[in-house]
N, C-alpha and C positions, 0 to 999 in steps of 0.2 A: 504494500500500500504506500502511497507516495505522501510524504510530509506534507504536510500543510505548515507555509510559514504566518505566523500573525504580524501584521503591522500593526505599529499603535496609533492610536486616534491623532487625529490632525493636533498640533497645537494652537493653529491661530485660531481668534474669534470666529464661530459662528454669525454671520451676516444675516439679521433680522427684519424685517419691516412690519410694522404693525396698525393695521388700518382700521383707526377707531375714529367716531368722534366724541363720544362719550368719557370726559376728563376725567370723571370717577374710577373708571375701567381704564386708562391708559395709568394713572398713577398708580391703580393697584398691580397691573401687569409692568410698570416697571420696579415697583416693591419686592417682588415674588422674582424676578431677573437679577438683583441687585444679590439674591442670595443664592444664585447659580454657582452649583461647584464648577460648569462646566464653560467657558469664554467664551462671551459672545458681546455684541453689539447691539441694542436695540435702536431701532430708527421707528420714529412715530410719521404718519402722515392723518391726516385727521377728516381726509374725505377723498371719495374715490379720483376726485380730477387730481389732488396733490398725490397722490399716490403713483398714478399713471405720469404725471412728471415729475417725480423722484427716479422710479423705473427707466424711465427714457432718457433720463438727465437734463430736462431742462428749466433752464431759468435760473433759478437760483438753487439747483438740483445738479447744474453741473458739477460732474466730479464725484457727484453719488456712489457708493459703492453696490456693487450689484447683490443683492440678499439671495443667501443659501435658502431661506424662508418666508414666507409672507402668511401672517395671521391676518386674516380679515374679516372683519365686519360685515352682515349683511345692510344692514335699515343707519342711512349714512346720508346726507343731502348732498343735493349735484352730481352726482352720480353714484348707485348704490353697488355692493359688492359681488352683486349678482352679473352687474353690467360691464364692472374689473375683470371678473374672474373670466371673463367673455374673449376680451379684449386681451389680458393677457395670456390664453391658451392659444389665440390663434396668433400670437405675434411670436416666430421663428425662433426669437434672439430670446424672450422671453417664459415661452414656455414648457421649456423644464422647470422650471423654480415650483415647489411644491407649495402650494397652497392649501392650511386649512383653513377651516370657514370658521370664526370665533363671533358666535351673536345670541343674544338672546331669544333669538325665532326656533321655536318648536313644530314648527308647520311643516307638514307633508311634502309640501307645494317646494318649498326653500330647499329640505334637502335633496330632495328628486332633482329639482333644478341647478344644486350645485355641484350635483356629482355626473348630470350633464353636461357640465359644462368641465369637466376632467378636475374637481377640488381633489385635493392627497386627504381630506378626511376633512369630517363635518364635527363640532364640536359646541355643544350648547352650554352656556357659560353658566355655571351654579349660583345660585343664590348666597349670598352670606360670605364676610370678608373670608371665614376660616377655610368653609370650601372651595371659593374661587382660587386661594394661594396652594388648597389642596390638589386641585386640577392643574393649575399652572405648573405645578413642582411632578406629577404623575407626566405633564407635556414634556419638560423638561428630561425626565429619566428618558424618555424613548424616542424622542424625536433629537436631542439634543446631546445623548450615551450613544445610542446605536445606529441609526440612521447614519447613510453615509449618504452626502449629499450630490447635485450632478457638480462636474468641475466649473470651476469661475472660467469664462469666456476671457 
């Protein structure tokens, strides 16, 4: 039988984007990041248009770094995460970047339609500060331990 050799996990930051607008939910997911065994970078964009120019670099986005991950919100003004996650599966450069869907919508309708539109996983945000930092830290061990990501372009 032939050796398997292990590599070990990447050392740089993990590259995040996180598309919220809701500032209650953006400080508590960087509270819960802040106590990552594992390095990463949070990047906040706060509505689907700022997010789609972070992603693309423009504006004041130039220089952006391209996220290993995008957590994103569905129910978002100016354009919602349903209509991102659209936009960035069919854009070449952008869609490998795994996308889970982080919202408070328990609706049928949303995740049928977000895993149409190719999300890495759906994920309905708990109630309550201790659960939320509970689900954050469960995100963390397996997307953020094990998961290998696609290469930086």
């Amino acid at each position: 039988m032939p050796e398997t050799t292990l590599h070990p996990p990447s050392t740089r930051p993990v590259e995040i984007l996180l598309v919220e607008d809701s500032e209650p939910d953006i400080l508590l997911t960087l509270e819960a990041f802040e106590e990552a065994r594992v390095p990463n970078r949070l990047h906040v964009a706060r509505d689907g248009v700022e997010a789609l120019r972070f992603l693309r670099g423009e504006g004041e986005y130039a220089g952006s770094p391209r996220p290993d991950l995008i957590l994103m919100d569905i129910n978002m003004p100016r354009k919602n995460g349903l209509e991102v996650l659209r936009e960035i599966k069919a854009d070449a450069g952008l869609g490998s970047i795994p996308v889970l869907m982080l919202t408070t919508s328990q609706a049928d309708e949303d995740v049928r339609s977000s895993y149409e539109r190719h999300a890495s996983g759906y994920m309905v945000k708990p109630v309550g500060f201790e659960n939320f930092l509970h689900a954050v830290r469960a995100f963390e061990n397996f997307w953020l331990t094990f998961v290998r990501f696609p290469p930086r372009l």
